[in-house]
Backbone atoms as SQL, in Angstrom:
CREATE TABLE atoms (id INTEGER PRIMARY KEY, chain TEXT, resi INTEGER, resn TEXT, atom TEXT, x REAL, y REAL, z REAL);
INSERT INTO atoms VALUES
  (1, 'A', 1, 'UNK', 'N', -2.860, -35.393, 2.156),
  (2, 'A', 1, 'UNK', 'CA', -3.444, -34.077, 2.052),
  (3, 'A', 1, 'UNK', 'C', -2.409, -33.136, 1.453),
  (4, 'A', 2, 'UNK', 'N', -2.722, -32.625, 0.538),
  (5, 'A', 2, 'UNK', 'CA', -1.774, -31.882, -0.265),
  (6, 'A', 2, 'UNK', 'C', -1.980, -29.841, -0.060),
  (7, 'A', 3, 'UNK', 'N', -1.053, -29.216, -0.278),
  (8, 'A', 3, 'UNK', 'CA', -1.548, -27.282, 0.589),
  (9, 'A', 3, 'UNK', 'C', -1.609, -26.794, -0.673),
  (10, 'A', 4, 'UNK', 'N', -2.082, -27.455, -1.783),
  (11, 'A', 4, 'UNK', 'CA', -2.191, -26.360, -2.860),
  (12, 'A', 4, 'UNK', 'C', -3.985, -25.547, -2.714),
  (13, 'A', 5, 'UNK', 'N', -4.930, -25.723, -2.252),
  (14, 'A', 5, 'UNK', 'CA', -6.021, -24.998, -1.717),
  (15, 'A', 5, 'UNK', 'C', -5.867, -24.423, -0.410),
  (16, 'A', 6, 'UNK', 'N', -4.181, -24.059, 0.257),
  (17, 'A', 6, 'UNK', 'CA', -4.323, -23.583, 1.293),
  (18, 'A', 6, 'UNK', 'C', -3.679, -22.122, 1.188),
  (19, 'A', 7, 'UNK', 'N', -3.845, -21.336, 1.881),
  (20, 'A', 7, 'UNK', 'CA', -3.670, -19.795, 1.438),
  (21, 'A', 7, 'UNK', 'C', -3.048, -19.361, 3.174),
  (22, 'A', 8, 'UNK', 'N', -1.628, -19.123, 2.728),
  (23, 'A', 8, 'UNK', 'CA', -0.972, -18.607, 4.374),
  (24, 'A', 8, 'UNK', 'C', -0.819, -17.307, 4.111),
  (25, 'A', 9, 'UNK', 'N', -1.280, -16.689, 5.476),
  (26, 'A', 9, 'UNK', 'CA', -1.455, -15.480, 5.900),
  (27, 'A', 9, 'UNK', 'C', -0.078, -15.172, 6.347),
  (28, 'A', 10, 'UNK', 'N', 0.171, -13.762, 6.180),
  (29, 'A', 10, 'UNK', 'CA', 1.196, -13.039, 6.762),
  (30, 'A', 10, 'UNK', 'C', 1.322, -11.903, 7.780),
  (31, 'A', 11, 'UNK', 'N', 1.086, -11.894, 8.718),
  (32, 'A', 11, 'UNK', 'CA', 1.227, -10.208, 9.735),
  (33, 'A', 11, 'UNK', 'C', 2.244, -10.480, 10.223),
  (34, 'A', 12, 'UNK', 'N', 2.420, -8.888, 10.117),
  (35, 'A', 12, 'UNK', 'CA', 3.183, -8.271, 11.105),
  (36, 'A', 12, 'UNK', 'C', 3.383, -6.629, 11.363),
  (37, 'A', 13, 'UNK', 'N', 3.149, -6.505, 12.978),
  (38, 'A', 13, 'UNK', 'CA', 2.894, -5.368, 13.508),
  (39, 'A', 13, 'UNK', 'C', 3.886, -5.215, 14.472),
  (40, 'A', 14, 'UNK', 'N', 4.735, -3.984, 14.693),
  (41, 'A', 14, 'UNK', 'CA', 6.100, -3.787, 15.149),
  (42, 'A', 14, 'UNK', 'C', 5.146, -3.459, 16.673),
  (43, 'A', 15, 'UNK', 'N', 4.044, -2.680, 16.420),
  (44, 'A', 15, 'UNK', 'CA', 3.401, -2.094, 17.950),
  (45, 'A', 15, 'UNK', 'C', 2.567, -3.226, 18.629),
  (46, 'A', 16, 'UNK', 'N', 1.933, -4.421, 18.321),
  (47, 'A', 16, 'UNK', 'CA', 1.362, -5.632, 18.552),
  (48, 'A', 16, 'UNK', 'C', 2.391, -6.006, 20.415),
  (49, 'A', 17, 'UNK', 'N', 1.116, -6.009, 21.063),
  (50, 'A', 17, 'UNK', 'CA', 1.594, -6.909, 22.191),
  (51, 'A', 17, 'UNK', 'C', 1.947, -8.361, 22.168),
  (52, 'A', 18, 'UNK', 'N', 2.874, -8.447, 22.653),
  (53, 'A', 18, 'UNK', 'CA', 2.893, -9.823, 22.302),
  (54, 'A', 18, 'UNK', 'C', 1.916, -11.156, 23.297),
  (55, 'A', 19, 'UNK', 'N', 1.290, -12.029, 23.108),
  (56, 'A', 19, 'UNK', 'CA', 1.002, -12.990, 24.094),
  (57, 'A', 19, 'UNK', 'C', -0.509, -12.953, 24.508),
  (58, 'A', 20, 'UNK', 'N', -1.101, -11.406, 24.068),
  (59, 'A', 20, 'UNK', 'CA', -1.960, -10.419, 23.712),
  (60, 'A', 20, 'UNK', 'C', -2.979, -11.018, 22.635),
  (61, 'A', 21, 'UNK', 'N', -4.508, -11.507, 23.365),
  (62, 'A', 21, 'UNK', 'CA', -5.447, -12.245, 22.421),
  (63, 'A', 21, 'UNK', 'C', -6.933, -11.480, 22.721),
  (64, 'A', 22, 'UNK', 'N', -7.293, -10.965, 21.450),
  (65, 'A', 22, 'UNK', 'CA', -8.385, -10.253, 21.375),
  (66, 'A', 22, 'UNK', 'C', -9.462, -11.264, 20.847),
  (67, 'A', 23, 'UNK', 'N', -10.811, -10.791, 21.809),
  (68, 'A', 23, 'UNK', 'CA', -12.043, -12.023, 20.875),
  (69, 'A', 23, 'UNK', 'C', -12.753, -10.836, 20.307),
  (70, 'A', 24, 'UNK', 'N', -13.904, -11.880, 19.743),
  (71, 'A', 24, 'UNK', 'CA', -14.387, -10.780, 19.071),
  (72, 'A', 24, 'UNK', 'C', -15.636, -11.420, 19.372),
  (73, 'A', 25, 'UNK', 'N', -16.606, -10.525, 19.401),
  (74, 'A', 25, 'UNK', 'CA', -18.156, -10.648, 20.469),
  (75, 'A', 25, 'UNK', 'C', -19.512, -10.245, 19.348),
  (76, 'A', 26, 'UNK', 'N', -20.578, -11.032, 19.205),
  (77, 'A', 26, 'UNK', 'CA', -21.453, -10.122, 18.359),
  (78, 'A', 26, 'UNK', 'C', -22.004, -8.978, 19.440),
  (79, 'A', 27, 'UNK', 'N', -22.351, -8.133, 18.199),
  (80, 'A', 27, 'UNK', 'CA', -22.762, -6.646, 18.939),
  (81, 'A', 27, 'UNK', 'C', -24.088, -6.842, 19.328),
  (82, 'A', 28, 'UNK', 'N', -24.708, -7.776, 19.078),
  (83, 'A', 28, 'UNK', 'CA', -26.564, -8.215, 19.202),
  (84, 'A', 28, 'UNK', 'C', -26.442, -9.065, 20.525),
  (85, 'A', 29, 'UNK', 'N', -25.721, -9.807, 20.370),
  (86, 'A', 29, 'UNK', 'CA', -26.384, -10.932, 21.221),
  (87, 'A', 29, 'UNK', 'C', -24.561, -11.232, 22.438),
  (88, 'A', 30, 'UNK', 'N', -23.622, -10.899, 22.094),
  (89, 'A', 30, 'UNK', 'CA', -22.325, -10.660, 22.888),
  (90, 'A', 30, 'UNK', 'C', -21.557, -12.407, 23.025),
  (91, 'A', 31, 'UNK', 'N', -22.412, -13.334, 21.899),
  (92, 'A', 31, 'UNK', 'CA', -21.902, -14.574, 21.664),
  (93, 'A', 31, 'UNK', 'C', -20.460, -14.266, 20.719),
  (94, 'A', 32, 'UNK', 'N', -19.184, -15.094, 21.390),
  (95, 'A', 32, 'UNK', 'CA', -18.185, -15.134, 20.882),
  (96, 'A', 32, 'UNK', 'C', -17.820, -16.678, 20.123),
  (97, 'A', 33, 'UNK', 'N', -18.566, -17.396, 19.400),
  (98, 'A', 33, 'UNK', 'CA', -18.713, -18.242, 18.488),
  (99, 'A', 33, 'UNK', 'C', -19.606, -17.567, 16.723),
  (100, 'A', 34, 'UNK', 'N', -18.369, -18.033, 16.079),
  (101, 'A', 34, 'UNK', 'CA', -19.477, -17.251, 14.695),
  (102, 'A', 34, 'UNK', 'C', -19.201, -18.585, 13.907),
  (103, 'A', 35, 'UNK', 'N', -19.905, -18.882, 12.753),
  (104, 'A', 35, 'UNK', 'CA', -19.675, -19.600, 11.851),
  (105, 'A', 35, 'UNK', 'C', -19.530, -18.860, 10.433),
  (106, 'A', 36, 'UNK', 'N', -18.957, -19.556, 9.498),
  (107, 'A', 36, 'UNK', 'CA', -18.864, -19.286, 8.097),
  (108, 'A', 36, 'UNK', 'C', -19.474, -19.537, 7.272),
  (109, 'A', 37, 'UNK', 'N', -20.192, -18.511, 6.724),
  (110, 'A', 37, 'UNK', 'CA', -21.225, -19.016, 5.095),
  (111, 'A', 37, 'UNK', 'C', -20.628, -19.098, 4.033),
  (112, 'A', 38, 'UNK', 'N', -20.734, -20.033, 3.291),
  (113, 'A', 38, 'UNK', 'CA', -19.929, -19.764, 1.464),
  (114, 'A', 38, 'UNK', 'C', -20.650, -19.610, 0.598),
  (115, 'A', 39, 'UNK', 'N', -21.509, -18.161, 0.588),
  (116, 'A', 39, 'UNK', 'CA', -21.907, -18.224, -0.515),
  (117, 'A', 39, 'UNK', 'C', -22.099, -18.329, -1.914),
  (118, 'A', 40, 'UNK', 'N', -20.677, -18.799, -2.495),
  (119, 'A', 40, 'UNK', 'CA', -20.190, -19.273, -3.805),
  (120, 'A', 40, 'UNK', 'C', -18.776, -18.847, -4.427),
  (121, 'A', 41, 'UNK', 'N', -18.466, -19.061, -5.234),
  (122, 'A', 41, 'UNK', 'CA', -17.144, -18.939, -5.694),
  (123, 'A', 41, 'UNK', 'C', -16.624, -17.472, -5.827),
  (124, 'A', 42, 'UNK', 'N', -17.727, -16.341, -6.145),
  (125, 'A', 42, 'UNK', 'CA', -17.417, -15.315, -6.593),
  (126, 'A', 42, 'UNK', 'C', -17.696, -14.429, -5.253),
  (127, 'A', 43, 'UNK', 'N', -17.987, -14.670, -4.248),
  (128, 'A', 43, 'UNK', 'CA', -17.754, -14.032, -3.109),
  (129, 'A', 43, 'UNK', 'C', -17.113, -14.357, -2.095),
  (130, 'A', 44, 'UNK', 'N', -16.724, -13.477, -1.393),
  (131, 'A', 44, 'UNK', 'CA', -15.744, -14.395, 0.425),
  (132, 'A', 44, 'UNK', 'C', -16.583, -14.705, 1.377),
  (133, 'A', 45, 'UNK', 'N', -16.401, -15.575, 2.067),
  (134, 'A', 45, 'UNK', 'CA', -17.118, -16.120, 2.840),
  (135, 'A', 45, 'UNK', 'C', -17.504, -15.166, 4.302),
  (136, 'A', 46, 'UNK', 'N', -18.877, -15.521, 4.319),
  (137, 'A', 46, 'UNK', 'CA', -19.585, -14.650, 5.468),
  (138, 'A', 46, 'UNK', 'C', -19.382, -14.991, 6.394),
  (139, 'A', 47, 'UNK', 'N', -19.144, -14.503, 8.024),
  (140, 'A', 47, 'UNK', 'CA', -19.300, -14.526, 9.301),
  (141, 'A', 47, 'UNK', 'C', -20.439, -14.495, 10.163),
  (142, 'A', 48, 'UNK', 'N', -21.343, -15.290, 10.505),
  (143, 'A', 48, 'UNK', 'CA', -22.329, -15.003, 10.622),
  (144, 'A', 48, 'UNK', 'C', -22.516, -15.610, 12.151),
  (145, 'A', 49, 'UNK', 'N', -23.258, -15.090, 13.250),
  (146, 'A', 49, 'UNK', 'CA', -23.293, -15.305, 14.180),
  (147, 'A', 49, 'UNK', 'C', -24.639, -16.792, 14.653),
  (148, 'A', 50, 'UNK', 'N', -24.028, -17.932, 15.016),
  (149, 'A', 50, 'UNK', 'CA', -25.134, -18.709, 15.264),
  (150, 'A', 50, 'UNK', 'C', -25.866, -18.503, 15.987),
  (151, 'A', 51, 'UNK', 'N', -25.421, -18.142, 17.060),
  (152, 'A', 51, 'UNK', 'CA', -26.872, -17.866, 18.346),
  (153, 'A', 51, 'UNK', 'C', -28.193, -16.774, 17.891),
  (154, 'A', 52, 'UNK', 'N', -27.649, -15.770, 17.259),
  (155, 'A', 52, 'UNK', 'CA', -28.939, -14.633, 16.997),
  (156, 'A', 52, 'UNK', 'C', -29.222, -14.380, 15.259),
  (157, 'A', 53, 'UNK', 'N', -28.306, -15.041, 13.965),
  (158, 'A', 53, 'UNK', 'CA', -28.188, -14.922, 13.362),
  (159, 'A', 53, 'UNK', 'C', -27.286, -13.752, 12.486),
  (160, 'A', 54, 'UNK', 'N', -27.022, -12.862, 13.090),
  (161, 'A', 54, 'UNK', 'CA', -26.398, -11.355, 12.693),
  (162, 'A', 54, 'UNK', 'C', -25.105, -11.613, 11.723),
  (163, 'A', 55, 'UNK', 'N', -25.055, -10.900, 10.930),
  (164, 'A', 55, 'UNK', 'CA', -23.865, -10.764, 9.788),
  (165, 'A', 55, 'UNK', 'C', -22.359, -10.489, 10.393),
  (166, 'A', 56, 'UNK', 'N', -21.451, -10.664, 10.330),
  (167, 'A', 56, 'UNK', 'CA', -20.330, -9.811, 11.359),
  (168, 'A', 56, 'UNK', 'C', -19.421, -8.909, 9.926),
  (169, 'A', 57, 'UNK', 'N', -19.961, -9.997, 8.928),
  (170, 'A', 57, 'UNK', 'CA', -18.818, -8.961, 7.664),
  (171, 'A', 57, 'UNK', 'C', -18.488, -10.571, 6.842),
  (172, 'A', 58, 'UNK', 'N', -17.452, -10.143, 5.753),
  (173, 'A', 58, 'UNK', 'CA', -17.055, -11.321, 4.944),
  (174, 'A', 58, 'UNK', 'C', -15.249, -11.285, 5.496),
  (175, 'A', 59, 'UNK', 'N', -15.228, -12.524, 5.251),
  (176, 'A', 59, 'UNK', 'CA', -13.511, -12.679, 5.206),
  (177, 'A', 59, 'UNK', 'C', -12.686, -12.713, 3.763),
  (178, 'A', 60, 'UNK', 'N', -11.360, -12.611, 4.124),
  (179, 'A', 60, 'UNK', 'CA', -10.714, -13.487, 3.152),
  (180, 'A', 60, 'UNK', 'C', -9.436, -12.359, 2.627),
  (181, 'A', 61, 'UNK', 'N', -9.027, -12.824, 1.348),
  (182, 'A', 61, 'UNK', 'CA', -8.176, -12.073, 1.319),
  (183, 'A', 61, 'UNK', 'C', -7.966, -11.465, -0.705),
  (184, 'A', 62, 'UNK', 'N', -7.751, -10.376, -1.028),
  (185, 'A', 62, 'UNK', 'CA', -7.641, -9.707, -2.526),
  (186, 'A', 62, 'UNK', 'C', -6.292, -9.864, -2.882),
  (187, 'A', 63, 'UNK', 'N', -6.078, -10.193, -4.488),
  (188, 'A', 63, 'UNK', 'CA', -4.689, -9.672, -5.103),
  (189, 'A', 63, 'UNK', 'C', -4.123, -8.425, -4.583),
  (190, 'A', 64, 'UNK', 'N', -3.215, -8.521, -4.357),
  (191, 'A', 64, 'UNK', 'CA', -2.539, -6.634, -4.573),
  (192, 'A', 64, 'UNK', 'C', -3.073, -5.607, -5.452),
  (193, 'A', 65, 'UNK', 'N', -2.833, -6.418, -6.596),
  (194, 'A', 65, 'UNK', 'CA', -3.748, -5.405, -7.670),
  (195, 'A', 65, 'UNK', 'C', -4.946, -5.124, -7.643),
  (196, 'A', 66, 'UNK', 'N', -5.757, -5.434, -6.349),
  (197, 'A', 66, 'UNK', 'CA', -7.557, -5.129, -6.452),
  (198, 'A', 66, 'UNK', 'C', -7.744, -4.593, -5.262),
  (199, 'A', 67, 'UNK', 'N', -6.652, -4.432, -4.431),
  (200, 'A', 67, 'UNK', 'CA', -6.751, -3.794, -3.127),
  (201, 'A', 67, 'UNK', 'C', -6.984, -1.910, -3.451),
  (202, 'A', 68, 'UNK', 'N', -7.732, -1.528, -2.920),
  (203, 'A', 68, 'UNK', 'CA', -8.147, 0.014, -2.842),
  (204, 'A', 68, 'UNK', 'C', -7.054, 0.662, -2.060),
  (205, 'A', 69, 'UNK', 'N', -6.996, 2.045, -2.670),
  (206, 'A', 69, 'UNK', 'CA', -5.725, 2.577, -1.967),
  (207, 'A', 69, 'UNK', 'C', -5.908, 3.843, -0.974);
């Protein structure tokens, strides 16, 4: 298995608790399992909640240069 299709993330937050784990809940139905849609190459992939269906948002990540300021 080779990491050239793998994309590492970077944070860091000086005020971040440490040890400190937030979930995240749909607002419809309060299920903390979501799955991922791919709707194709030219968009990021959706969050979408299995139990009730609900959208949560897209993921992923922009160049520097396409980030809004």
């Amino acid at each position: 298995m080779s990491n050239e299709n793998v994309v590492f993330l970077a944070f860091s937050n000086p005020s971040l608790e440490l040890g400190h784990r937030d979930l995240l809940a749909c607002v419809t139905c309060r299920n903390k399992t979501f799955t991922v849609v791919f709707n194709g190459h030219d968009e990021f992939p959706m969050m979408q909640c299995p139990a009730c269906g609900s959208h949560v948002g897209r993921i992923g990540w922009a160049p520097k240069d396409e980030v809004s300021k």
